[in-house]
C-alpha positions as CSV (number, residue, x, y, z in Angstrom):
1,X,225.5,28.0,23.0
2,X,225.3,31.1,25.0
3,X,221.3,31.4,24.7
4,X,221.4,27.5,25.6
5,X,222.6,28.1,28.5
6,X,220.6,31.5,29.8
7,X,217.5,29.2,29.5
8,X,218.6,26.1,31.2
9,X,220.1,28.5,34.0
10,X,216.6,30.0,34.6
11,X,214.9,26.6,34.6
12,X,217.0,25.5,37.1
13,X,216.8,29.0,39.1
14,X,212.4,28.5,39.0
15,X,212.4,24.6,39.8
16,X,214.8,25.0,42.3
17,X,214.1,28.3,44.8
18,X,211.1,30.4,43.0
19,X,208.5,27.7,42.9
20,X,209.6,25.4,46.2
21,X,209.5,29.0,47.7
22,X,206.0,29.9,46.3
23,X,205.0,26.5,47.9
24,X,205.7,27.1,51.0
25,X,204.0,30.4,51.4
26,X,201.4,29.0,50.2
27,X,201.2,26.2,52.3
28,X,202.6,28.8,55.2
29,X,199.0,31.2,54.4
30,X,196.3,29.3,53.8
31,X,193.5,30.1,56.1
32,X,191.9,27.8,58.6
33,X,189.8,30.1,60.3
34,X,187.9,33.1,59.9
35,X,186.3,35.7,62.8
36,X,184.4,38.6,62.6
37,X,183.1,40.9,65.8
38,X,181.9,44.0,66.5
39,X,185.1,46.0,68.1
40,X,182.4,48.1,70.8
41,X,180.7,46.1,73.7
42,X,177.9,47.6,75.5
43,X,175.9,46.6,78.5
44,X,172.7,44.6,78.7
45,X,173.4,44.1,74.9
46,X,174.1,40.9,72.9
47,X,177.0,40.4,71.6
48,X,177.7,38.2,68.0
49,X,180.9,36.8,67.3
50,X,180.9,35.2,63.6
51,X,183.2,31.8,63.3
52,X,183.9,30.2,59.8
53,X,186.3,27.0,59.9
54,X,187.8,26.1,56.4
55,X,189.5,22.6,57.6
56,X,188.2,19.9,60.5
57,X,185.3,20.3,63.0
58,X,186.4,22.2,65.7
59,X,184.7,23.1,68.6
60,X,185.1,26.8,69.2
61,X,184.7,29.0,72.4
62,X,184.6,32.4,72.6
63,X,184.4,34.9,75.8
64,X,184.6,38.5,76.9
65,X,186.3,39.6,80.0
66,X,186.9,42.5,81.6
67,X,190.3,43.4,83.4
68,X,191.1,39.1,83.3
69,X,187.9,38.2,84.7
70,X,185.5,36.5,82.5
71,X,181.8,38.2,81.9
72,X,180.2,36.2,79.2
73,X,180.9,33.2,76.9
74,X,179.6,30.6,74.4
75,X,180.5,27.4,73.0
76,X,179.8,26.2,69.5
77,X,180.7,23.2,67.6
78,X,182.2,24.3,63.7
79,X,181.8,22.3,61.0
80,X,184.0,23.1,58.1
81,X,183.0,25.8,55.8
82,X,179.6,26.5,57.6
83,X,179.6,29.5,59.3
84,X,178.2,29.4,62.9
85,X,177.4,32.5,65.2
86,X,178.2,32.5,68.8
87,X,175.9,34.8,70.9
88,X,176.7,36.1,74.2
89,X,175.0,38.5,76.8
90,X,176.9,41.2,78.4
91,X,175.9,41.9,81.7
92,X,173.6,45.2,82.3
93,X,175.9,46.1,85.2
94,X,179.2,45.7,83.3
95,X,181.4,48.7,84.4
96,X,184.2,50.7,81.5
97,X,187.5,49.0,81.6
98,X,189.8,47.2,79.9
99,X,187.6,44.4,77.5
100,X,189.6,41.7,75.7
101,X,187.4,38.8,73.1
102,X,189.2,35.5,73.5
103,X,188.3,33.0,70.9
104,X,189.8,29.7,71.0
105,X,189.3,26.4,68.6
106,X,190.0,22.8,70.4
107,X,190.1,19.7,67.9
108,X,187.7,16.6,69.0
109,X,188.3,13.3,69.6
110,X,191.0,11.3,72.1
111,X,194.3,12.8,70.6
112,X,192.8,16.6,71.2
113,X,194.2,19.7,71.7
114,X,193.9,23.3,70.6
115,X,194.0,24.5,67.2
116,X,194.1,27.9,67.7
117,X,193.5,31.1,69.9
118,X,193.2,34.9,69.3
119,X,192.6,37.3,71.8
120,X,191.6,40.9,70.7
121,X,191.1,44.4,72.4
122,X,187.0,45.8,72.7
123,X,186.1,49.2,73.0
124,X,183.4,49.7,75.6
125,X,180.7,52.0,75.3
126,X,178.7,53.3,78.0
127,X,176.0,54.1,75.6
128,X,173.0,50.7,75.2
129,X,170.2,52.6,74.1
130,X,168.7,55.8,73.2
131,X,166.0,57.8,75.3
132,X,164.1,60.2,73.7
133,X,162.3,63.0,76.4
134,X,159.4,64.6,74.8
135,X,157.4,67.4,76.6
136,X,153.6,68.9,75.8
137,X,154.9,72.1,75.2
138,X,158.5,73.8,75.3
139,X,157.9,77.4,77.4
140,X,155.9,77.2,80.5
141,X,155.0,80.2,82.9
142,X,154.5,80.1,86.8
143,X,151.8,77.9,87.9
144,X,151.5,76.0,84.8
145,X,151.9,71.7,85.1
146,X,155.1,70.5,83.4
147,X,153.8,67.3,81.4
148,X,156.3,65.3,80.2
149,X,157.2,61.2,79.0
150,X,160.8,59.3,78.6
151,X,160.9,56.9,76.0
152,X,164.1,54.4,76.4
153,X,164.7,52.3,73.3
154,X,167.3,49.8,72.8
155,X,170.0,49.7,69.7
156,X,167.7,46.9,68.2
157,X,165.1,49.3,68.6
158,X,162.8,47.4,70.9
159,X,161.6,49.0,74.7
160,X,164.0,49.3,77.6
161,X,162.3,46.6,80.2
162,X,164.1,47.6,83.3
163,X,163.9,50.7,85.4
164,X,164.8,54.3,85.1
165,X,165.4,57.4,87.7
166,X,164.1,60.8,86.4
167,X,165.1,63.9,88.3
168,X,163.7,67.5,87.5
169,X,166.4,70.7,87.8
170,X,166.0,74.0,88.7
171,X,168.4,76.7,86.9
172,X,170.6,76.6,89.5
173,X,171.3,72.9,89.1
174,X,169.3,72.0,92.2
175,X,166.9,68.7,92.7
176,X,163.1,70.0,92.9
177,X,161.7,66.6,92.6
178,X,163.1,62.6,91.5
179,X,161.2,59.5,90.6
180,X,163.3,56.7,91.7
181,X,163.3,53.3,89.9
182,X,160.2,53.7,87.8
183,X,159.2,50.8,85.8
184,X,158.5,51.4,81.7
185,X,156.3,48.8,81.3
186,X,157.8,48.1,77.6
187,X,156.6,51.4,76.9
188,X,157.1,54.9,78.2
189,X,157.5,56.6,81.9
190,X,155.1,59.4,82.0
191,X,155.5,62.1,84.7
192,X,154.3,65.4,85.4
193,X,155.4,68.7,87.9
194,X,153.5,71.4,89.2
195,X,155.3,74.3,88.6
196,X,154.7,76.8,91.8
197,X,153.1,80.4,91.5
198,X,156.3,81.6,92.1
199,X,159.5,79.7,90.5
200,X,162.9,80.5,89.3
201,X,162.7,81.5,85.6
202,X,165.2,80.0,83.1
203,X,166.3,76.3,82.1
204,X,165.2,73.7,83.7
205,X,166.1,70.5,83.0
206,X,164.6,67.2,82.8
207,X,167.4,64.2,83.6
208,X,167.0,60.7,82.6
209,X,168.9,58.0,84.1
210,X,169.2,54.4,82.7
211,X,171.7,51.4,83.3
212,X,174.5,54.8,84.1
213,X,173.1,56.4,80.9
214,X,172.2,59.8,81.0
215,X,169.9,61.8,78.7
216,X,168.8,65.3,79.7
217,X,166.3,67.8,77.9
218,X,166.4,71.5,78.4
219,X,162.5,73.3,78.8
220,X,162.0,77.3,79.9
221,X,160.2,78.6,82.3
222,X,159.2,82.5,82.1
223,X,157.3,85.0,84.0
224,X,154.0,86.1,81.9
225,X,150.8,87.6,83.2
226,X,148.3,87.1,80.8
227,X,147.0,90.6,79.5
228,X,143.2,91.6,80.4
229,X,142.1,92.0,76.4
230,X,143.8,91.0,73.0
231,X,143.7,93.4,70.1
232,X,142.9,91.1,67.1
233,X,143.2,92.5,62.7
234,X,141.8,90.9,59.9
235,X,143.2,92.2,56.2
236,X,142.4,90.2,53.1
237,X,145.1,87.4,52.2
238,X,145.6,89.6,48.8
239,X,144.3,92.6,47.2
240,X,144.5,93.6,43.7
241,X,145.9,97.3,42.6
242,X,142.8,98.2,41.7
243,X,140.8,97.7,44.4
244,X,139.7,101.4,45.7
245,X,139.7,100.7,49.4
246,X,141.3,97.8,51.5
247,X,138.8,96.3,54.3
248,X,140.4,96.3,57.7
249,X,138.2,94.4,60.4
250,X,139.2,95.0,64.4
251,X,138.4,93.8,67.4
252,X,139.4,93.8,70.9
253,X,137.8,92.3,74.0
254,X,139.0,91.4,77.2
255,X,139.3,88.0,78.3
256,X,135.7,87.1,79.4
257,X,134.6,88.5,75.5
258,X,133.1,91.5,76.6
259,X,134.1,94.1,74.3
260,X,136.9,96.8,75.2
261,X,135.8,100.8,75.2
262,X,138.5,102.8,74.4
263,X,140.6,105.0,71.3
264,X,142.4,103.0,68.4
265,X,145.2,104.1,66.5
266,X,146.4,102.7,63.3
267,X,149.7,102.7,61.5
268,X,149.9,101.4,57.9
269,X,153.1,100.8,56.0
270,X,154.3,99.4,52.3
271,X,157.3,97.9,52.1
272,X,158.6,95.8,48.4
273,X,157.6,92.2,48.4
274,X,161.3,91.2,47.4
275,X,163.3,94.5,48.2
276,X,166.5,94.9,46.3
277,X,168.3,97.0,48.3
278,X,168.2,97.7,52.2
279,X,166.2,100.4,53.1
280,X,167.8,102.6,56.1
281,X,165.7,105.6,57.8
282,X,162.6,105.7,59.1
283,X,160.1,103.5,56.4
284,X,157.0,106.5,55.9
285,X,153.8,105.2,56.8
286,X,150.3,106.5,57.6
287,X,147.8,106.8,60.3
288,X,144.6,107.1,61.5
289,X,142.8,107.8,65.0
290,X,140.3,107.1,66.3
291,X,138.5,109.1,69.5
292,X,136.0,106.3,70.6
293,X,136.1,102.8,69.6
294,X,134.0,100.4,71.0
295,X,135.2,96.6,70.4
296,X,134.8,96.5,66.9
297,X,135.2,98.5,64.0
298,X,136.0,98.2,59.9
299,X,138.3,100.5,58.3
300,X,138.5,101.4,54.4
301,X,142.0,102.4,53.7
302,X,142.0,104.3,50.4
303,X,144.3,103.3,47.5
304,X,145.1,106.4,46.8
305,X,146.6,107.0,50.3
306,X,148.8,104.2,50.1
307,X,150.3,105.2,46.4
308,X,151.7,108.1,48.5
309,X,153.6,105.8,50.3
310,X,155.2,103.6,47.3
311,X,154.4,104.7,43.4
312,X,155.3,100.6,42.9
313,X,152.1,99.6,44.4
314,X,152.7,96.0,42.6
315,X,154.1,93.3,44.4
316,X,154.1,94.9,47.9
317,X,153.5,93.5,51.2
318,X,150.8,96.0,53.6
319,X,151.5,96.0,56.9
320,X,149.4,97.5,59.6
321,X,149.9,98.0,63.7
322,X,146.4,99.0,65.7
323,X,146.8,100.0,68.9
324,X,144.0,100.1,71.4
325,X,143.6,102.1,74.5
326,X,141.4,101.1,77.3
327,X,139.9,104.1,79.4
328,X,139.2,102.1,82.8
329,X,143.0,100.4,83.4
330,X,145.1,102.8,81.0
331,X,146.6,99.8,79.4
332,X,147.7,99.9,75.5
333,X,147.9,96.3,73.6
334,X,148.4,96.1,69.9
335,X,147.4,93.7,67.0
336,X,149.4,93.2,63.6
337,X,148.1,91.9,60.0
338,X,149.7,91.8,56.5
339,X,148.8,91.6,53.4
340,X,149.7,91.3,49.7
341,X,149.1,93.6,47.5
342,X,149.3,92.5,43.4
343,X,148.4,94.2,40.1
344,X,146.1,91.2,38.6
345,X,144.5,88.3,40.9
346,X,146.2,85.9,38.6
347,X,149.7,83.9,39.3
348,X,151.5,82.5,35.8
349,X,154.6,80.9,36.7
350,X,157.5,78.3,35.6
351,X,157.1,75.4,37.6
352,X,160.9,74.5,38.6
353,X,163.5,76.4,39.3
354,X,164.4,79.6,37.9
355,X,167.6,79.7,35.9
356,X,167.3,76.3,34.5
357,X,169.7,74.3,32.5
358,X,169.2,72.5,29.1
359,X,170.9,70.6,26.1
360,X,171.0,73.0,22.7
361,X,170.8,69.9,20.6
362,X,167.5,68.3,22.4
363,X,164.6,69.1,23.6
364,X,163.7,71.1,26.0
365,X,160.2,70.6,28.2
366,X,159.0,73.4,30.5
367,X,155.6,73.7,32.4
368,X,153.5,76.7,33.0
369,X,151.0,77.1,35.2
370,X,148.2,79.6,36.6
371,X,146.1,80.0,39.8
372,X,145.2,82.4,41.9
373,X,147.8,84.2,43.9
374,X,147.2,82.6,46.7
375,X,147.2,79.1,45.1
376,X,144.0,78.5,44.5
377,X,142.8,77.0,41.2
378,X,140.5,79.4,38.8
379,X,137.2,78.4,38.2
380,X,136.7,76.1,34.5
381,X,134.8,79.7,33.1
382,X,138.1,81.5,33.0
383,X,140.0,79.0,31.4
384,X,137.6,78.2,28.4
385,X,139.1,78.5,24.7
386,X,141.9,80.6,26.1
387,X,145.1,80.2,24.9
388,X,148.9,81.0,26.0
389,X,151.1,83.4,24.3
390,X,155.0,81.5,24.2
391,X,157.9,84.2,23.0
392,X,161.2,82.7,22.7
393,X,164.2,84.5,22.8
394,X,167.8,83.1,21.8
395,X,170.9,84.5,22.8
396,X,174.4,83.6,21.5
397,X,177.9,84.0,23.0
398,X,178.8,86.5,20.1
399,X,176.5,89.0,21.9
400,X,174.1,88.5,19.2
401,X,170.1,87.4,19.5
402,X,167.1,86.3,17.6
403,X,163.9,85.7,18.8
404,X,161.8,83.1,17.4
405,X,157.6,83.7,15.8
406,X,155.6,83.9,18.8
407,X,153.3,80.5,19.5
408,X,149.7,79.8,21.2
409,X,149.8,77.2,23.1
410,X,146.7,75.2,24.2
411,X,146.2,73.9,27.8
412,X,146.7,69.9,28.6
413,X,143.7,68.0,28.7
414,X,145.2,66.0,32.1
415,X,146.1,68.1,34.3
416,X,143.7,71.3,34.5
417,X,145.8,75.0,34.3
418,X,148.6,74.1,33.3
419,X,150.6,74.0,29.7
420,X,153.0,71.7,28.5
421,X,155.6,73.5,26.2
422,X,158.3,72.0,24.5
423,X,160.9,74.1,22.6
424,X,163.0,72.3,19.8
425,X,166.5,74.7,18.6
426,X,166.9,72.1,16.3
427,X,164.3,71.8,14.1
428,X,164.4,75.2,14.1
429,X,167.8,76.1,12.7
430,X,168.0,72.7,11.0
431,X,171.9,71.5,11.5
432,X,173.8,70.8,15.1
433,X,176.8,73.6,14.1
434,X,174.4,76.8,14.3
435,X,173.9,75.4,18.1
436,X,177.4,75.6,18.7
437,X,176.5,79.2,19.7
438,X,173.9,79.2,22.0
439,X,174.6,80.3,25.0
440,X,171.1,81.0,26.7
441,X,167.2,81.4,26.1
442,X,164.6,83.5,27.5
443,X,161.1,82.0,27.3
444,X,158.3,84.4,28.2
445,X,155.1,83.2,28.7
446,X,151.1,85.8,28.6
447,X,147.9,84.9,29.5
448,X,144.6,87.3,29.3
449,X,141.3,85.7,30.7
450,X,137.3,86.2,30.2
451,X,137.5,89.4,32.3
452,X,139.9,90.2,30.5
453,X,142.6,90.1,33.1
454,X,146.4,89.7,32.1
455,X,149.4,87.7,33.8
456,X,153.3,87.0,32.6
457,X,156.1,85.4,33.4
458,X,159.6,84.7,32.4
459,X,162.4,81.5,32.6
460,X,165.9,81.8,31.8
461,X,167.8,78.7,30.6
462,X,171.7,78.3,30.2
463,X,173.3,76.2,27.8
464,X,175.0,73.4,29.1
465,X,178.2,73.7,26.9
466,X,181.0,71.5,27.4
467,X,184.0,72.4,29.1
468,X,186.8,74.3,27.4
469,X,190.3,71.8,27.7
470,X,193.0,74.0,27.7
471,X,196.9,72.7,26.7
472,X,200.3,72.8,28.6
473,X,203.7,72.8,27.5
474,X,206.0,71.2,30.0
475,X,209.7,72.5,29.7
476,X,212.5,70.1,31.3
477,X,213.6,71.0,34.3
478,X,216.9,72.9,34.4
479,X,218.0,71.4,38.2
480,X,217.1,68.1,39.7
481,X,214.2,68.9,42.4
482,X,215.3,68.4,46.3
């Protein structure tokens, strides 16, 4: 009797207040219209409102205003469930202020009236387009002709049509010339200035003005004379370690290309390609003058002279300062070259990056490849029948290693110099739970040539183990938190 009545209570409580409820919010929700906008206006631009009506036809209106006066509006007739878009153009010389979007829906017919109205608040942006300032170079010197273009270009990336004023600044901030209302064309405004023998050195600026928009671009000027010769050095883009003497060309002539009479004096320094550490003191170098140099001249630098410098001739970078005097003015200028210096003219490398990652239970693909060291490819002779020695190395997180038989690899028959390698832990050990263990590989790679040459290189790999997933013990709580 008592469960009886429980369940005829709580049919009466859901027919009664929990579904006559549920009806009426239901019938209190449902939608009859929908509106979307963008919340920023901008000037000259047009702007979309989006209506969707889910009942009647409705004629809908919608309009902008600024500070209760109207600027723009549309008027659209909504049928239901057919979304219509209501487009209307903001004036160019709309001012910032307080924007409001008013959209209102009016039934048709004789017993009309209004079915709704929303009114929402705009952001307004100052900001219609984007103007890009582009000039032919970014230092100039004194008497030189500034050269420059503005390009305005709307947000739907089509060219500004009215007029823009362009003004020029000194440093100081100060007007040294302005183009007033000058018409793009649907294009570009190109201008230039005539920068005077004597100007103020610094920032100038170049100041773009469209529809209130501003865009400026920032160009130096300097003082430079240009000097009356130029000291130019030539060194080879690499030499080899065991190359006797290194070939250094120089030249100087004045401006006309007569050639410069004079002394020379040349410093020569070696310095590690990829230093280690930071080198403090005075780096030792060597030198050379000479009494009479007459525009051009070629200089060996011995080998030997430079192993005095650095006993790791490999993998250094030679650099060399030649100053030249001239006897008539007194005047000093100096060149500068660099150069590489290498043990063998050949480059084997990974391609990739160096440490790489890789699964122990699949396999893993690597490329090698070889060229000259300063990327060009070697010619077909030195590649024939030659073969790639592949070392394999495998370390495991016990601290223990073994290193797998050596393999000769042969090179792809696509792509020429290069070798596809593919190293498989599995088949090698045979079962999944001696991988457990790895922890990393080193794969080491030799080449020797016709001539007889030799190259290597190395690749790390880390085993990408999963993550460890520790356990916590949670203790209750002696006191209730605050």
């Amino acid at each position: 009797m008592i469960l009886r009545f429980l369940f005829l209570w709580c049919l009466r409580t859901i027919s009664a207040q929990e579904y006559s409820s549920n009806q009426i919010l239901r019938i209190k929700h449902e939608p009859t219209h929908f509106i979307s906008a963008s919340r920023t206006v901008r000037p000259g631009q047009v702007y979309a409102v989006s209506v969707t009506v889910f009942k009647s036809t409705l004629s809908v209106r919608a309009s902008v205003q600024r500070e209760g006066v109207e600027l723009a509006s549309a008027q659209q007739d909504c049928r239901p469930r057919v979304p219509e878009t209501l487009l209307l153009r903001i004036p160019p010389t709309s001012l910032p202020g307080s924007y409001r979007l008013r959209v209102e829906g009016g039934i048709q017919g004789v017993l009309g009236g209004s079915a709704f109205h929303n009114e929402s608040e705009l952001l307004y942006s100052q900001r219609s387009m984007t103007i890009f300032i582009q000039t032919n170079q970014p230092i100039y010197r004194q008497g030189q002709r500034i050269r420059f273009r503005a390009i305005p270009v709307t947000t739907d990336l089509r060219a500004f049509s009215e007029a823009v004023d362009v003004f020029i600044l000194d440093p100081r901030g100060t007007v040294m010339r302005r183009w007033l209302s000058r018409q793009t064309n649907l294009g570009a405004v190109s201008l230039q200035y005539q920068l005077s023998k004597q100007p103020m050195f610094g920032n100038w600026t170049i100041k773009v003005v469209a529809q209130g928009q501003v865009e400026e671009k920032t160009i130096y000027v300097e003082e430079y004379y240009q000097t009356p010769f130029e000291v130019n050095v030539t060194l080879p883009a690499f030499v080899l370690e065991n190359e006797r003497h290194i070939r250094c060309s120089i030249t100087a002539n004045y401006t006309s290309g007569a050639p410069v009479t004079g002394n020379l004096t040349l410093k020569a320094r070696l310095e590690p390609l990829y230093p280690q550490f930071r080198q403090y003191g005075q780096v030792p170098e060597t030198k050379h003058f000479i009494n009479y140099f007459e525009g051009r001249m070629d200089l060996d630098l011995p080998m030997s002279e430079l192993r005095r410098l650095r006993s790791q001739v490999d993998h250094s970078r030679l650099s060399v300062w030649v100053e030249v005097g001239e006897r008539f003015l007194n005047q000093v200028e100096i060149g500068f070259a660099q150069s590489l210096l290498y043990k063998s003219d050949l480059r084997l490398v990974f391609l990739g990056a160096n440490p790489q990652v890789f699964k122990p239970s699949m396999p893993f693909k690597c490329y090698v490849s070889i060229s000259f060291h300063d990327g060009s490819p070697l010619p077909s002779w030195r590649l024939n029948d030659q073969k790639l020695e592949f070392l394999t190395r495998v370390k495991f997180a016990g601290g223990g290693e073994q290193e797998l038989e050596p393999r000769f690899e042969q090179m792809s028959p696509i792509q020429f110099g290069v070798w596809e390698i593919t190293v498989d832990l599995l088949s090698v050990f045979g079962s999944l739970a001696a991988l457990n263990d790895v922890q990393s590989m080193l794969l080491e790679a030799k080449y020797t040539d016709e001539t007889g040459e030799r190259a290597r290189t190395s690749l790390l790999v880390y085993s990408s183990t999963p993550l460890l997933t520790a356990t916590c013990r949670l203790s209750p709580a002696r006191e209730m938190p605050r």
